[in-house]
N, C-alpha and C positions, 0 to 999 in steps of 0.2 A: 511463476517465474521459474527458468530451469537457469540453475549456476553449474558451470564444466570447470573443471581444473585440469591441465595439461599435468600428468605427473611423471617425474621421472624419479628413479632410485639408483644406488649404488649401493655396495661392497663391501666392508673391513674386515681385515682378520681382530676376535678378539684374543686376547688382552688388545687395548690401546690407546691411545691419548683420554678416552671418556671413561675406561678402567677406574680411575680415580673416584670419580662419585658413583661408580658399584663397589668399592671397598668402603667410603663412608655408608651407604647405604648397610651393608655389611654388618658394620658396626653399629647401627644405629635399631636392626632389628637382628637381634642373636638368634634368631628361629630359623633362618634362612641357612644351609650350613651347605647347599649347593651349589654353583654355578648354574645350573641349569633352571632355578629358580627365581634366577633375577631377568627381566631384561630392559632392554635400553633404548631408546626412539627417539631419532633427532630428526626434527624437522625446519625444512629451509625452505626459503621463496628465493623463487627464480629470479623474480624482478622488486625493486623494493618501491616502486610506483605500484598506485591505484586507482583503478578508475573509479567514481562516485556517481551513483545514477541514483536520481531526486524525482517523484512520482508526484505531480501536483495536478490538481482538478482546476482541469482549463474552465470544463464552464459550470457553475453550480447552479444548483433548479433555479434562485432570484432571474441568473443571467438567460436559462434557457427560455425560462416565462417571458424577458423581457422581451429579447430577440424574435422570443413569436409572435407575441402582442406588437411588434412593431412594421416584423414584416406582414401580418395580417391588413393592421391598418394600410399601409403601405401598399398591398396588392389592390384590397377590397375598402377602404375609407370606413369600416370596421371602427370603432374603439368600447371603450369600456361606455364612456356615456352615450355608448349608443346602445349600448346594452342595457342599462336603467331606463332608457326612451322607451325600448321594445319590452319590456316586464313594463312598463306602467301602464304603457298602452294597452299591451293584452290582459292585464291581470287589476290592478288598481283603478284606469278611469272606469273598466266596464263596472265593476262594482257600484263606485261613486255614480254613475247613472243609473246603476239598476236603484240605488237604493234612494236617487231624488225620485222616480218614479214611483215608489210606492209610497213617497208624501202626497 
């Protein structure tokens, strides 16, 4: 996903109205003894709505399985027991004959 923000910026002369918590700061680390040491970053939204985008899985393997298996049947008269029909037929009765014949 790519996320874009429209940004715009402005301006102040310092000192001013946010001066105040660079002097607490000030005070709160005594190492600091320059102005040019500290700085300051205010950040604003444009709008105070938001849009919310929700990512769900329309169709999970159960449903994609289903939907083939149905439109198969559906095209061709296909189903599962008729897939047990053709494996018995081809694989199990020839056995169960071959193996009366050698009684």
């Amino acid at each position: 996903t790519n996320t874009q923000y429209s940004a715009t910026h402005s301006l102040a002369t310092f000192p001013n109205k946010a001066s105040r918590v660079m002097k607490e700061l000030k005070k709160e680390f005594k190492d600091f003894d320059r102005e040019e040491d500290l700085s300051l970053l205010h950040v604003y939204f444009k709008d105070l709505a938001m849009i919310k985008y929700n990512k769900d899985v329309i169709y999970s393997i159960e449903d994609l399985i289903a939907a083939f298996g149905g439109l198969i049947g559906l095209c061709t008269g296909f189903s599962l027991l008729s897939l047990a029909e053709v494996i018995y037929f081809f694989t199990l009765r020839w056995w169960l004959q071959l193996c009366q014949e050698k009684r």
